[in-house]
C-alpha positions, 0 to 999 in steps of 0.5 A: 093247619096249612091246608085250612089257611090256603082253602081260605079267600085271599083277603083273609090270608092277608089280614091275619099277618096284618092283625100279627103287627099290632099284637108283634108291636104291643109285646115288644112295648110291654115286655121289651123296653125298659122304662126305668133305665129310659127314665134315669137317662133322661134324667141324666140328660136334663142334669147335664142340662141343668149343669149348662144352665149353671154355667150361663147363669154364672156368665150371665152374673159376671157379665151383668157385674161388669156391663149393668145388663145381660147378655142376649146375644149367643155368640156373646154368650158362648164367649163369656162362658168359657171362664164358667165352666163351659158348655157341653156340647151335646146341649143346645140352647134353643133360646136366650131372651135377655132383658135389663133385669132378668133373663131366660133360657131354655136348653134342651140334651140332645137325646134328652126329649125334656126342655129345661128352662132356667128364669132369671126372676125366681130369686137369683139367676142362679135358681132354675126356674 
């Protein structure tokens, strides 16, 4: 077997190693990852997000109660949440859009790939949207 691989041109030689990759790749993705524990991961990750969620929904309400409006701002936010619940800190808030009558977020885990967005006019600000 040797013999009949080193009698072969170089090119030869060089691409069958390279045609092993391909082959070495599609048998680690079949037979090596498992996608039902990845998925049940992932969605613990976007509970713990939804959770997060909850948490500036409940602020949202109470700050609304108090101000007449939502808040927009972060670093408010971040504030006001503290009596909710708090924020995990393995979740970013990508996004807070805060009007007079509803707002909006979206958050995403960090190891989570999923975002969850969390909308204000689906019913109550504690509805995910």
């Amino acid at each position: 077997m040797a013999g009949i691989l080193l009698d072969q041109k170089i090119w030869k030689r060089v691409l069958l190693p390279l045609a092993a990759v391909p082959l070495a790749a599609w048998g680690y993705v079949h037979f090596m990852v498992d996608y039902t524990n990845l998925k049940n991961k992932t969605f613990t990750y976007n509970a713990m997000t939804e959770s997060t969620l909850a948490n500036i929904a409940e602020a949202q309400d109470r700050y609304k109660s108090e101000q007449s409006t939502y808040i927009g701002d972060l670093r408010k936010l971040y504030s006001h949440i503290g009596g909710a619940g708090g924020m995990n800190e393995c979740v970013k808030i990508l996004n807070v859009q805060a009007g007079f009558d509803h707002w909006r977020a979206e958050a995403r885990h960090v190891s989570s790939p999923d975002t969850v967005t969390w909308d204000s006019r689906s019913g109550t600000s504690l509805k995910k949207g």
